[in-house]
KEKE-3310 file (N, C-alpha, C; in steps of 0.2 Angstrom, whole numbers, plus 5000, padded with zeros to 4 digits):
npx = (4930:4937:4948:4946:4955:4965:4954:4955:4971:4970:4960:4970:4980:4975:4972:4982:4990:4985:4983:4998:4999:4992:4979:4965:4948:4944:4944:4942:4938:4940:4938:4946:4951:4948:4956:4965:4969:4974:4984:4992:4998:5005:5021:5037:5042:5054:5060:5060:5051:5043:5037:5033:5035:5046:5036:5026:5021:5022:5012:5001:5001:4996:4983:4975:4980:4979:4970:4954:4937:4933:4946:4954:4970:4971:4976:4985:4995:4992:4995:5010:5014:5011:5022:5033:5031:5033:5046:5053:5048:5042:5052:5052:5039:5034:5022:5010:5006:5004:5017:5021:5010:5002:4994:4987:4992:4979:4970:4959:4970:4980:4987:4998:4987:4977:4981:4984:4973:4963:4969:4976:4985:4993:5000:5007:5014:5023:5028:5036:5043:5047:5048:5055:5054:5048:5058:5056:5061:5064:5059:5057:5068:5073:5065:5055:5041:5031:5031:5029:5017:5011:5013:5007:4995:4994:4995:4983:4974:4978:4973)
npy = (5017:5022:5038:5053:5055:5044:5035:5045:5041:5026:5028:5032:5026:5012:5016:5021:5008:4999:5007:5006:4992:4994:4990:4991:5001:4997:4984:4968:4972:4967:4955:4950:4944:4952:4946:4940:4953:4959:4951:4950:4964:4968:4971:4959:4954:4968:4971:4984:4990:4987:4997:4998:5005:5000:5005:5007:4995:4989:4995:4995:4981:4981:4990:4979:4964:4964:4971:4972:4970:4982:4990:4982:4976:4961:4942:4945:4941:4946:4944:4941:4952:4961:4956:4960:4974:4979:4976:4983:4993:5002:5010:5020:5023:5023:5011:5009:5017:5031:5041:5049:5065:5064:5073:5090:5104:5111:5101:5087:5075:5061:5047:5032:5019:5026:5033:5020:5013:5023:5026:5019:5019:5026:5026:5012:5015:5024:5014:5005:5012:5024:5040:5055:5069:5067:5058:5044:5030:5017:5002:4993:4984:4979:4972:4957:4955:4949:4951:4968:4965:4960:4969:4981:4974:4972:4987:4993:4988:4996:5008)
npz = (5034:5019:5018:5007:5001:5001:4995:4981:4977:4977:4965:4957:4957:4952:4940:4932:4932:4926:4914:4911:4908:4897:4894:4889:4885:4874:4871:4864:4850:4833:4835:4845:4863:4880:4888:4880:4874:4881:4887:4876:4874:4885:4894:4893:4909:4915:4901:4889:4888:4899:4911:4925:4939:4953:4965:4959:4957:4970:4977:4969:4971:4985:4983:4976:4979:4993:5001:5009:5007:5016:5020:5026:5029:5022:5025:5036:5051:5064:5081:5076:5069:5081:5089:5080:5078:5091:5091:5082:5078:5090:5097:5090:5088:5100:5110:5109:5098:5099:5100:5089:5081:5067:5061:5055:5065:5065:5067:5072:5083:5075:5074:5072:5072:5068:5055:5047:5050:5041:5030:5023:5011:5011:5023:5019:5007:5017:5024:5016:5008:5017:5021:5021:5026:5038:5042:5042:5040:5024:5023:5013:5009:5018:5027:5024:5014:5020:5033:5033:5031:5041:5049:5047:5047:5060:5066:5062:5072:5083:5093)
capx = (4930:4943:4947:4943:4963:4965:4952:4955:4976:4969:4958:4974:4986:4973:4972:4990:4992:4977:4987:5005:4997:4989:4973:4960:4943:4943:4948:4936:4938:4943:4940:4952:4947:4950:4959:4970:4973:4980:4993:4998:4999:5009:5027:5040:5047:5062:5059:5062:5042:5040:5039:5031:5040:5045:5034:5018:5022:5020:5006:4996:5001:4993:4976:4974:4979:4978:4965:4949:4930:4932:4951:4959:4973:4971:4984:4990:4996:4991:4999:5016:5012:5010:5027:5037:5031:5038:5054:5057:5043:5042:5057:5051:5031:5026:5021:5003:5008:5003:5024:5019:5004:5003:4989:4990:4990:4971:4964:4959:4976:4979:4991:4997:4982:4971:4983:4984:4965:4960:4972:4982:4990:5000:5003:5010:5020:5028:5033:5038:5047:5049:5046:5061:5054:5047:5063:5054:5064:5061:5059:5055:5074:5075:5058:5053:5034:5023:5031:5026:5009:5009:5014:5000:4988:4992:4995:4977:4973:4980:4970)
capy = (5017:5025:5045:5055:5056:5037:5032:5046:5037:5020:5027:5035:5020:5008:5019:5021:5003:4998:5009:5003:4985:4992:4989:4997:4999:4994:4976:4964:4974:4962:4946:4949:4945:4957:4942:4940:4958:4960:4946:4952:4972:4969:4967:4956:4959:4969:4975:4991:4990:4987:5004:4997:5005:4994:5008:5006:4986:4987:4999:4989:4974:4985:4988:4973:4958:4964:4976:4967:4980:4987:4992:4979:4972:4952:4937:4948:4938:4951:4943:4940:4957:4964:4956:4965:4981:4981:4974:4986:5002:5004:5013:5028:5027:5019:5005:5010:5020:5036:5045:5055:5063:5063:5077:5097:5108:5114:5094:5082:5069:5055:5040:5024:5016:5031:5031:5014:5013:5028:5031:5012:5018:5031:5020:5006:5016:5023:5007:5003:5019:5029:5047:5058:5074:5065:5055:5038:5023:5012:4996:4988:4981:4977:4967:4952:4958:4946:4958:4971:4966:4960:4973:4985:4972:4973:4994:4992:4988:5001:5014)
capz = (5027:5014:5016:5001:5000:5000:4986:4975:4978:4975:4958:4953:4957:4948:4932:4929:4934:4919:4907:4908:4904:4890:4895:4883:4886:4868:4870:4860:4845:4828:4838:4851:4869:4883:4890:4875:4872:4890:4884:4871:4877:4893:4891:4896:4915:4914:4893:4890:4887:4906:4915:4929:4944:4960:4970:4958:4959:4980:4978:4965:4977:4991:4979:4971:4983:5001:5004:5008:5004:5022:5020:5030:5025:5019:5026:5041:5058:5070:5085:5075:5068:5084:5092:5076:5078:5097:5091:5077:5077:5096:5101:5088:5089:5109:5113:5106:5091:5100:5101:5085:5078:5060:5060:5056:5071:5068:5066:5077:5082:5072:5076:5066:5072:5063:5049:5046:5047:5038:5024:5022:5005:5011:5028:5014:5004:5021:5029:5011:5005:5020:5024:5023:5028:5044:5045:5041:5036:5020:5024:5008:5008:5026:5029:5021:5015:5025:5038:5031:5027:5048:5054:5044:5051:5066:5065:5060:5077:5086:5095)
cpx = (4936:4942:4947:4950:4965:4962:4953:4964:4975:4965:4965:4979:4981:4974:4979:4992:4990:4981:4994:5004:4994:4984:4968:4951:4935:4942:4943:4936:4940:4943:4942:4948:4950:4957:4967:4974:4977:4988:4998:4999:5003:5016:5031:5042:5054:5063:5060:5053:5038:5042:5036:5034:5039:5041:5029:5016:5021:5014:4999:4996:4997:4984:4972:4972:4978:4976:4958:4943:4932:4939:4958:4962:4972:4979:4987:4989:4996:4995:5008:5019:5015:5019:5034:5040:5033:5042:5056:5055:5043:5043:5055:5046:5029:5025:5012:5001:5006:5007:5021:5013:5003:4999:4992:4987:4982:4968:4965:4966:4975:4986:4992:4993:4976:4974:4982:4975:4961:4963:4979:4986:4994:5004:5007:5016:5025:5033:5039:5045:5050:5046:5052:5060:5051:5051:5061:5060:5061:5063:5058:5062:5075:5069:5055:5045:5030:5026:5030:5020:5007:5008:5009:4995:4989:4993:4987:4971:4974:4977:4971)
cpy = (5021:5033:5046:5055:5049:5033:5036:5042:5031:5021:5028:5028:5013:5010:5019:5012:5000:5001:5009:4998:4986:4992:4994:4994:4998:4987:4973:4966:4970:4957:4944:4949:4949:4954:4942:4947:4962:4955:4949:4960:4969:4965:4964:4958:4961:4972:4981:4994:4990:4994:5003:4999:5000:5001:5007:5000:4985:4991:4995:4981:4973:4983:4981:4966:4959:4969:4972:4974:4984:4989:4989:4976:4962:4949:4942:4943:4942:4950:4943:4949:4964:4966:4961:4973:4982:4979:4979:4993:5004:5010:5020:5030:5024:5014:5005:5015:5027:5042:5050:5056:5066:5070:5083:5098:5109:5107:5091:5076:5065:5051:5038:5022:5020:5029:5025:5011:5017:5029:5025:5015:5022:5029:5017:5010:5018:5019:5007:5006:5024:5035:5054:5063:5072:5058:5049:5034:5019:5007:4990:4983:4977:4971:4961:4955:4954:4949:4962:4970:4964:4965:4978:4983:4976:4984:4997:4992:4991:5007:5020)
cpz = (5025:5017:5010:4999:4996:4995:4980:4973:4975:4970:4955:4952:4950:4941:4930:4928:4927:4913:4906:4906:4900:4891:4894:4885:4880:4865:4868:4852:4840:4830:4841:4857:4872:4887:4886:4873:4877:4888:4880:4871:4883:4891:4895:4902:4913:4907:4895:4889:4896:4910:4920:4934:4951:4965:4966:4958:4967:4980:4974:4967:4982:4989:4977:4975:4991:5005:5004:5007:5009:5021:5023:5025:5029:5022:5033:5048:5061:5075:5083:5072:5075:5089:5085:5076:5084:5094:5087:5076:5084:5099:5096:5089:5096:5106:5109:5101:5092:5102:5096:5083:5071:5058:5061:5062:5072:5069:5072:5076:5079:5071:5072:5066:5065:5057:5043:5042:5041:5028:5023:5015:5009:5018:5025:5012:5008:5023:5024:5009:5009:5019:5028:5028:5037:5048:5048:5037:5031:5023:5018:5008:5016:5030:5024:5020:5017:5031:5038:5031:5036:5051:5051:5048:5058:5070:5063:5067:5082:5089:5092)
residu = (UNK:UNK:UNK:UNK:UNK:UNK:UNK:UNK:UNK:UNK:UNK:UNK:UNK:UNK:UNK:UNK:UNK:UNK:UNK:UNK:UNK:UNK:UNK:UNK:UNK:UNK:UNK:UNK:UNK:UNK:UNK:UNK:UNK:UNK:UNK:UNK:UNK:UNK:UNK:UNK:UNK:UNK:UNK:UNK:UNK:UNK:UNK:UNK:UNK:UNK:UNK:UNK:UNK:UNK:UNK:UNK:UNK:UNK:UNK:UNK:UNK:UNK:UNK:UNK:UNK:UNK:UNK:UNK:UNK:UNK:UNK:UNK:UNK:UNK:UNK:UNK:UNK:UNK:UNK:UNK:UNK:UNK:UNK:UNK:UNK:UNK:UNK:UNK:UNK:UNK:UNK:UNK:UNK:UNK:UNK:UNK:UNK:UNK:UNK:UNK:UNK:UNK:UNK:UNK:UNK:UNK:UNK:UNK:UNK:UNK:UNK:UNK:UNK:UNK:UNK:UNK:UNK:UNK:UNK:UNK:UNK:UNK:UNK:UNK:UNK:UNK:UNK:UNK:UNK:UNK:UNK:UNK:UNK:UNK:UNK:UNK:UNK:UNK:UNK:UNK:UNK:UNK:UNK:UNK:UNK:UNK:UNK:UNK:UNK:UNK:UNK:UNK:UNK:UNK:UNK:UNK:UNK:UNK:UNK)
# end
């Protein structure tokens, strides 16, 4: 399941996300539907009204479309997934995601597999965004995201 880390991340991301589109927990009021006042609150892409950034737009991508109840990510080809992450992750995490361990010194280790399993948003935004201070690459520019969304599955799977 989610760590306590993870879904308070995923309340925060939805609620922000909820409140740049405007979305009142008022809507229906004067005849308006919720439907309708989502339309007409959410601004054009690109407006000076759209403040949507490209990290809360992959993150609300993450929430939204490809997390299924249990945390796994949806649409992932594990097998093609699998062969990625040797071609591309390999040479910095092993062959079994077990090179680095994410974990402070007092806790028990934790790998990509754990990460991935345990705490997928901050997993996503890695791949995504990187990770300077542990001298992680962004890949949002470099990977088409249905490799991204593979290689998570199959990161997901990792001991």
């Amino acid at each position: 399941m989610f760590s306590r880390r993870a879904t308070s991340l995923a309340v925060l991301f939805v609620t922000i996300y909820g409140l740049l589109l405007g979305v009142s927990a008022f809507a229906g009021e004067d005849g308006v539907t919720a439907k309708e006042a989502v339309a007409l609150q959410k601004p054009e892409p690109g407006s000076p009204g759209d403040t949507l950034t490209r990290e809360d737009a992959r993150m609300a991508l993450l929430v939204y479309k490809l997390l299924d109840k249990d945390g796994k990510i949806k649409g992932a080809d594990i097998k093609r997934g699998e062969r990625l992450f040797m071609q591309n992750c390999r040479a910095c995490h092993g062959n079994d995601g077990h090179r680095f361990n994410f974990s402070r010194y007092n806790e028990k280790p934790a790998y990509i597999g754990d990460r991935a399993r345990d705490d997928m948003p901050t997993f996503w935004y890695q791949i995504n965004f990187g990770d300077e201070e542990r001298g992680m690459e962004a890949y949002i520019d470099e990977f088409p995201l249905q490799d991204l969304i593979d290689i998570a599955g199959f990161a997901q799977t990792l001991p």
